[in-house]
mmCIF file of the C-alpha atoms, coordinates in Angstrom:
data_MODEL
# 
_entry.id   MODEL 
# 
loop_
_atom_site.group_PDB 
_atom_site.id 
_atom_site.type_symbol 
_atom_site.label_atom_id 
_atom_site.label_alt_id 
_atom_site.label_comp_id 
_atom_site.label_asym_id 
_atom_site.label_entity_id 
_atom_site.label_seq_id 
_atom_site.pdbx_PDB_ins_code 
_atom_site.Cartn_x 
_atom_site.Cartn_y 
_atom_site.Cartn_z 
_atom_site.occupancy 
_atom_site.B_iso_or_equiv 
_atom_site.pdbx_formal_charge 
_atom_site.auth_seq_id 
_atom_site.auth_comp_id 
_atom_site.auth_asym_id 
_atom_site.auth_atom_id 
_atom_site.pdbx_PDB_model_num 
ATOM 1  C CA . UNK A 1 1  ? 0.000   0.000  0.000   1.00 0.00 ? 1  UNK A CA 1 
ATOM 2  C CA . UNK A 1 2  ? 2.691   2.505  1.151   1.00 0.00 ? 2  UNK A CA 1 
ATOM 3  C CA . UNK A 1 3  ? 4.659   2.187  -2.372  1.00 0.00 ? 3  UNK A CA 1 
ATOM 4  C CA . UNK A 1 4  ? 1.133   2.734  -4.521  1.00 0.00 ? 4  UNK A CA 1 
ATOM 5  C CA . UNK A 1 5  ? 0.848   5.968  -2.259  1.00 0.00 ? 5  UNK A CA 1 
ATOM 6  C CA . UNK A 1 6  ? 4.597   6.979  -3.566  1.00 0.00 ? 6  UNK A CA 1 
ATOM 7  C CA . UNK A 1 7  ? 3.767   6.069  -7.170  1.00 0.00 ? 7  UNK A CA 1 
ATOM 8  C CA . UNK A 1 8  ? 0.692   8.132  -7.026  1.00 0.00 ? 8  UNK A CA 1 
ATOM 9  C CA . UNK A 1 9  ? 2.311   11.256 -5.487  1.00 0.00 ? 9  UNK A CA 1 
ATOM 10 C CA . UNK A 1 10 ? 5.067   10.809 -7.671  1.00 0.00 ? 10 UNK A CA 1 
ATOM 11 C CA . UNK A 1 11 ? 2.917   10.731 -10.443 1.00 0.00 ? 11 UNK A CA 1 
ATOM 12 C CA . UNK A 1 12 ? 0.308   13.526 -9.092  1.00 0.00 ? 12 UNK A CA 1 
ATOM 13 C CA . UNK A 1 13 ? 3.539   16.195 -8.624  1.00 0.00 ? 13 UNK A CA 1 
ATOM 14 C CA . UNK A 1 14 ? 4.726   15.059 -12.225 1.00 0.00 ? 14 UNK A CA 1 
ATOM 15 C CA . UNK A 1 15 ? 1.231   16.066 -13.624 1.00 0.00 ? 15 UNK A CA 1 
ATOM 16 C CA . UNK A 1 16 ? 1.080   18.845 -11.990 1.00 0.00 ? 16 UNK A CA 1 
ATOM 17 C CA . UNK A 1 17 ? 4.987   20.064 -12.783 1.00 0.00 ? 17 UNK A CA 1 
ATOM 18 C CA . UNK A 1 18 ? 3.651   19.536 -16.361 1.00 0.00 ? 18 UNK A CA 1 
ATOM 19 C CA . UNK A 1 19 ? 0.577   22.104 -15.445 1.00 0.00 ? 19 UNK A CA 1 
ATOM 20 C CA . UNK A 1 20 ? -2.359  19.888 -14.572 1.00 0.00 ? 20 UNK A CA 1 
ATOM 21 C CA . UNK A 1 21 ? -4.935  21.525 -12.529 1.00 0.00 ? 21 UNK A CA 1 
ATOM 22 C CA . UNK A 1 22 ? -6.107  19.927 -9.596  1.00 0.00 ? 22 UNK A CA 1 
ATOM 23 C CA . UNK A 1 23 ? -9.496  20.008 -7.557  1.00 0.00 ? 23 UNK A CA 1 
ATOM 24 C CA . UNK A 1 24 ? -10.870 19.028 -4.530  1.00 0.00 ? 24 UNK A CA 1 
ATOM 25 C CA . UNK A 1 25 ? -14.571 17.966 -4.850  1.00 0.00 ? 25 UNK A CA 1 
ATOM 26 C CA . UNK A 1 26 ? -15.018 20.381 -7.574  1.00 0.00 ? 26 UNK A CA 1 
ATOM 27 C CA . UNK A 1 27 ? -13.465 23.367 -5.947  1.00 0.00 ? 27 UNK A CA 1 
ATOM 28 C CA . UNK A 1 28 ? -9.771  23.972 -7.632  1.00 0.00 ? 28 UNK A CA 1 
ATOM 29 C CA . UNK A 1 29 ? -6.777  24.490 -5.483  1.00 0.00 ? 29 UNK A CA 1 
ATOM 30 C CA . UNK A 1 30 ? -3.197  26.565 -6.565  1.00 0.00 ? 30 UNK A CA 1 
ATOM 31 C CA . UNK A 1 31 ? -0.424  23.811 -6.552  1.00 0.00 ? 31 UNK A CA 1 
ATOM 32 C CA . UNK A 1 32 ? 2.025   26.858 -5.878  1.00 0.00 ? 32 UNK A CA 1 
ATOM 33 C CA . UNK A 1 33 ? 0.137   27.737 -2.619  1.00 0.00 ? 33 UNK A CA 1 
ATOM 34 C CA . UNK A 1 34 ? -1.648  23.915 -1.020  1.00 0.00 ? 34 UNK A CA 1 
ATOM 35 C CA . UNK A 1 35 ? 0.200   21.525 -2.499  1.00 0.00 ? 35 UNK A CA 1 
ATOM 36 C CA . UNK A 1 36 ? 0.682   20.044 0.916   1.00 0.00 ? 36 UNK A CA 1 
ATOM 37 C CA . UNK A 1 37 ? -3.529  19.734 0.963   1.00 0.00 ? 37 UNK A CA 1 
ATOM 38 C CA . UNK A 1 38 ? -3.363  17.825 -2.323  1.00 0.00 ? 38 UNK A CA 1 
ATOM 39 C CA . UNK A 1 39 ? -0.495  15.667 -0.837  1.00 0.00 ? 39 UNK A CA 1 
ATOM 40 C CA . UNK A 1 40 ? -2.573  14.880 1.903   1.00 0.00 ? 40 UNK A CA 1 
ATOM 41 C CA . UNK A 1 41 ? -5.598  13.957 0.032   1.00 0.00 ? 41 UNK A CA 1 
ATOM 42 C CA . UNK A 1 42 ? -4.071  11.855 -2.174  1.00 0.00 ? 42 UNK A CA 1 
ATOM 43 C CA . UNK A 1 43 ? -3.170  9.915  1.042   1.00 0.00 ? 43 UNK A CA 1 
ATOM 44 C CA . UNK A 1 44 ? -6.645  9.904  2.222   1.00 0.00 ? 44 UNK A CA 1 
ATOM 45 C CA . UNK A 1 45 ? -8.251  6.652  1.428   1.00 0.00 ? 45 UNK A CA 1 
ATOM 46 C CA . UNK A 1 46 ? -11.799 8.934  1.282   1.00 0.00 ? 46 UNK A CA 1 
ATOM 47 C CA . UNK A 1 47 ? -10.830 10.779 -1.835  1.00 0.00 ? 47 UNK A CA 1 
ATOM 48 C CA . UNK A 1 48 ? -10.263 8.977  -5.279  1.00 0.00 ? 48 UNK A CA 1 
ATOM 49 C CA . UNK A 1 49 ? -8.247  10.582 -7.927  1.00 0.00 ? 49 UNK A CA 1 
ATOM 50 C CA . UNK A 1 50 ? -9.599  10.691 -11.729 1.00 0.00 ? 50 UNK A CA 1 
ATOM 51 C CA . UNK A 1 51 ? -6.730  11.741 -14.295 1.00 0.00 ? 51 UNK A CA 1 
ATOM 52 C CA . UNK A 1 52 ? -7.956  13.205 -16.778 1.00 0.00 ? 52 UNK A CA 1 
ATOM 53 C CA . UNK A 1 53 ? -6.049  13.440 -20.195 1.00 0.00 ? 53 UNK A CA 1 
ATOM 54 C CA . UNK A 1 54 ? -6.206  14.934 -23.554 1.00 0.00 ? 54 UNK A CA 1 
ATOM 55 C CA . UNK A 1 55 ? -6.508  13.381 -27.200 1.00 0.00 ? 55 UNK A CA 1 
ATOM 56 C CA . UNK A 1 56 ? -2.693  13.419 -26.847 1.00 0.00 ? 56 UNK A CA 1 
ATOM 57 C CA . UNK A 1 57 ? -2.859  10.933 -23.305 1.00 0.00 ? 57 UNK A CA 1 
ATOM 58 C CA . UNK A 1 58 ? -1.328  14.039 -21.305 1.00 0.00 ? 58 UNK A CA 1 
ATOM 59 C CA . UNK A 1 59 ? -3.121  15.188 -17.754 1.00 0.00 ? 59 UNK A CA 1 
ATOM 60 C CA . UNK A 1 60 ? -4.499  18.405 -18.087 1.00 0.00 ? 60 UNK A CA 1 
ATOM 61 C CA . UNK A 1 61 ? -6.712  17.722 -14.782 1.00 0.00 ? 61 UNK A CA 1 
ATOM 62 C CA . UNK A 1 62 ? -6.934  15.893 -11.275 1.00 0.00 ? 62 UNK A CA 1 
ATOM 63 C CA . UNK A 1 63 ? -10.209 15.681 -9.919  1.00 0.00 ? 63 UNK A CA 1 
ATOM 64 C CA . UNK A 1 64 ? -10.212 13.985 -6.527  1.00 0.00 ? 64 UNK A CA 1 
ATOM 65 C CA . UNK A 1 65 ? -13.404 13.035 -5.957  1.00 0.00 ? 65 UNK A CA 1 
ATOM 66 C CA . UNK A 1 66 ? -14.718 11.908 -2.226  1.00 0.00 ? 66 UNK A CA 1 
ATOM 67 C CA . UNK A 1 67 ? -15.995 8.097  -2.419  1.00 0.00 ? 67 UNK A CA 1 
ATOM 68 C CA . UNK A 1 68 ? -19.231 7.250  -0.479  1.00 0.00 ? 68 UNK A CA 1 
ATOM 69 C CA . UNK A 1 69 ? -19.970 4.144  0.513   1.00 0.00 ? 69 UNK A CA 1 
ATOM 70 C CA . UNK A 1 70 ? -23.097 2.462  0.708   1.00 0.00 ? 70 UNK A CA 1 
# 
């Protein structure tokens, strides 16, 4: 579990180096200024991230999205 974490934050800051916006539930965050908020989320076993990509297969967007069981 702990190495998929590092893969996806190692992945997440290399989409987001590359510009890829991210959000939160819908609301957009500046990587520059809470990118310790998006680390943390992307640790949070609530939240699921969707990578969204472009007719070229780059990541223009992150969406993490909270996941509600039922």
């Amino acid at each position: 579990m702990v190495i998929i974490c590092l893969k996806i934050k190692g992945y997440l800051t290399h989409c987001i180096e590359k510009g890829a916006k991210v959000s939160i539930g819908g609301i957009y965050l500046s990587p520059e200024k809470e990118m310790s908020k998006i680390l943390a989320v992307s640790e949070d076993s609530r939240y699921m991230p969707d990578f969204m990509e472009d007719r070229k297969g780059e990541v223009f967007e992150v969406r993490f999205d909270k996941v509600v069981y039922r």
